[in-house]
ChimeraX commands (.cxc) that place a marker at each C-alpha (Angstrom):
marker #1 position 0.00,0.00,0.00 radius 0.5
marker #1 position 1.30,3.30,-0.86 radius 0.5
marker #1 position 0.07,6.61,1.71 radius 0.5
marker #1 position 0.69,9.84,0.51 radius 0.5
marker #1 position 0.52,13.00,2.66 radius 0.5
marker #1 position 2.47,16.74,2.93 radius 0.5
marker #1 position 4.54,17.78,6.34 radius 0.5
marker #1 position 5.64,21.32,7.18 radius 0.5
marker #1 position 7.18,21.39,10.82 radius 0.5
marker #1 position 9.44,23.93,11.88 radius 0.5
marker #1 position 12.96,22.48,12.76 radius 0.5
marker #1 position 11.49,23.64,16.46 radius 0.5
marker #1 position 8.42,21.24,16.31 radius 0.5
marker #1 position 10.17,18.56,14.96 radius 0.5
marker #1 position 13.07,18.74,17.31 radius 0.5
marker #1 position 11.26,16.37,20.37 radius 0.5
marker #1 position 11.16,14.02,17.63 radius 0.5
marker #1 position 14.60,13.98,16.41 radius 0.5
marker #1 position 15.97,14.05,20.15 radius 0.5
marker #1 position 13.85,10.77,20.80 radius 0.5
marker #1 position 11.95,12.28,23.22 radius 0.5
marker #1 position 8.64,11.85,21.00 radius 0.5
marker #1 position 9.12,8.10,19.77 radius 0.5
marker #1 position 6.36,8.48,17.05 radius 0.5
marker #1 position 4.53,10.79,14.61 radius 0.5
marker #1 position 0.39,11.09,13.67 radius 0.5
marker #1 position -0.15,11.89,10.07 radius 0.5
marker #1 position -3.10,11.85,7.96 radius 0.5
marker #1 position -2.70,11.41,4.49 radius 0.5
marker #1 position -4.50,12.97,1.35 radius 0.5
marker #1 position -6.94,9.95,1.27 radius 0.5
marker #1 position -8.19,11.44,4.93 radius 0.5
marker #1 position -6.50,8.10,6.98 radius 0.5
marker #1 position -4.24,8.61,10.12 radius 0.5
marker #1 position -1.56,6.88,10.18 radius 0.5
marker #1 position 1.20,6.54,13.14 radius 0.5
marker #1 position 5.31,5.47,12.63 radius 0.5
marker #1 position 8.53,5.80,14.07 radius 0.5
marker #1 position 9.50,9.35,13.72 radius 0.5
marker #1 position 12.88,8.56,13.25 radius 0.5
marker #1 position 12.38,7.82,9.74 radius 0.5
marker #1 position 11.86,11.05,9.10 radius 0.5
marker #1 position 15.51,12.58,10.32 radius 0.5
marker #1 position 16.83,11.72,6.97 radius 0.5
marker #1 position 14.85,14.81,5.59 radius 0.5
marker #1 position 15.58,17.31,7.99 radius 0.5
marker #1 position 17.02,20.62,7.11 radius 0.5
marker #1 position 18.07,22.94,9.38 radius 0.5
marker #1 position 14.40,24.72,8.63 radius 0.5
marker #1 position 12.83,21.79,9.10 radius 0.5
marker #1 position 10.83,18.97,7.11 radius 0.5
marker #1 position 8.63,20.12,4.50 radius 0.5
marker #1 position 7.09,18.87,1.39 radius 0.5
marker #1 position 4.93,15.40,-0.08 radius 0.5
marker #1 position 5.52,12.19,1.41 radius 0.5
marker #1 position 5.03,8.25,0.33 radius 0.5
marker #1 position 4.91,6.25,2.85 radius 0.5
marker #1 position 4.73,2.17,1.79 radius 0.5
marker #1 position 3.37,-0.56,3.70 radius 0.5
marker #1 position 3.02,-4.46,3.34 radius 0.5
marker #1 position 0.58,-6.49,5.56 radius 0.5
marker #1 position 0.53,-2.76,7.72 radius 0.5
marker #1 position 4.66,-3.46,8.30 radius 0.5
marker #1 position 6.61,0.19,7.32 radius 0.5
marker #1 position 8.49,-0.35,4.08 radius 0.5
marker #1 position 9.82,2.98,3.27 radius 0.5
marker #1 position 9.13,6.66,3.44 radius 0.5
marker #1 position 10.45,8.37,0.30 radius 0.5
marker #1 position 9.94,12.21,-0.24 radius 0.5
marker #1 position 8.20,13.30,-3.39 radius 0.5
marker #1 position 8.28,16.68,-3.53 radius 0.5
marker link #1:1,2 radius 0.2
marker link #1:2,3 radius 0.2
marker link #1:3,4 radius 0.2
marker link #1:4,5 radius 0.2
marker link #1:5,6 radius 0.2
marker link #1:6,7 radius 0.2
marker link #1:7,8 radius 0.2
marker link #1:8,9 radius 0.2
marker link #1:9,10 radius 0.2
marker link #1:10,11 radius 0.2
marker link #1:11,12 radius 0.2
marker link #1:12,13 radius 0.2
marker link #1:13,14 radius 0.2
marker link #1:14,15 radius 0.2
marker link #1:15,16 radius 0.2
marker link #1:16,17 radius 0.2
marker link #1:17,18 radius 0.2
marker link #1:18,19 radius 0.2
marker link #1:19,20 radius 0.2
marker link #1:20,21 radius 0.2
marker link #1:21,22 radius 0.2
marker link #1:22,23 radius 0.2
marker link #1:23,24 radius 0.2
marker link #1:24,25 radius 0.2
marker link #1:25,26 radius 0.2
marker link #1:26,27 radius 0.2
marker link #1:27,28 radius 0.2
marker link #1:28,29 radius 0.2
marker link #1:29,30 radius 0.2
marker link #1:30,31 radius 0.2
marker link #1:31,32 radius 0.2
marker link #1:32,33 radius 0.2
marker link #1:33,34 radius 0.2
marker link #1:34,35 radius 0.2
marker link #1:35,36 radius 0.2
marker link #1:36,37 radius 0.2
marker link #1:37,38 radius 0.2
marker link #1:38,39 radius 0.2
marker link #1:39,40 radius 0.2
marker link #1:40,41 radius 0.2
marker link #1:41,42 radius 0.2
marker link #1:42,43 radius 0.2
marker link #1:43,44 radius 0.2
marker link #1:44,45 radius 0.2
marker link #1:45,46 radius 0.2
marker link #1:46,47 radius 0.2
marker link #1:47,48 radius 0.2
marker link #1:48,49 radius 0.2
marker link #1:49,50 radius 0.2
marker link #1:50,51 radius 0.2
marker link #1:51,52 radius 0.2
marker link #1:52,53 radius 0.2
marker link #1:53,54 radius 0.2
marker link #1:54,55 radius 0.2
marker link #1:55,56 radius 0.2
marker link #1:56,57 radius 0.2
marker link #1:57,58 radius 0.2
marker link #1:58,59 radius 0.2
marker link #1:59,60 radius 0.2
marker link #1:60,61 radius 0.2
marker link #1:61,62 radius 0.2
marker link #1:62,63 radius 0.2
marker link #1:63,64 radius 0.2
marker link #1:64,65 radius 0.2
marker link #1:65,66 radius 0.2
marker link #1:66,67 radius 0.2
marker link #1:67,68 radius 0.2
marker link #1:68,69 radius 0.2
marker link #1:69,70 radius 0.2
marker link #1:70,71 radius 0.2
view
């Protein structure tokens, strides 16, 4: 299954995250679903303003795949 959805967080918001203090992140995608993973796969998309942009997020049998970054 592929989930699509857009992030903008402020380096500031998505700092608990990248410390490990927040283990996981809430999205909900462009189809309307909410979907929870390990925030951790985001850090490879941090900049030093933040994350921002499209998102695909792949599952099998609801196991995390990958997150690439589409736009």
């Amino acid at each position: 299954m592929e989930y699509y959805f857009s992030l903008n967080l402020t380096s500031d918001d998505y700092l608990p995250y990248y410390q490990g203090r927040v283990n996981t992140i809430i999205v909900t995608t462009h189809q309307g679903l909410k979907l929870e993973f390990p925030a951790m796969h985001l850090r490879k998309f941090t900049t030093a303003t933040g994350i921002k942009g499209r998102f695909c997020l792949q599952t099998q049998h609801n196991k995390f795949l990958s997150l690439d970054k589409i736009s």
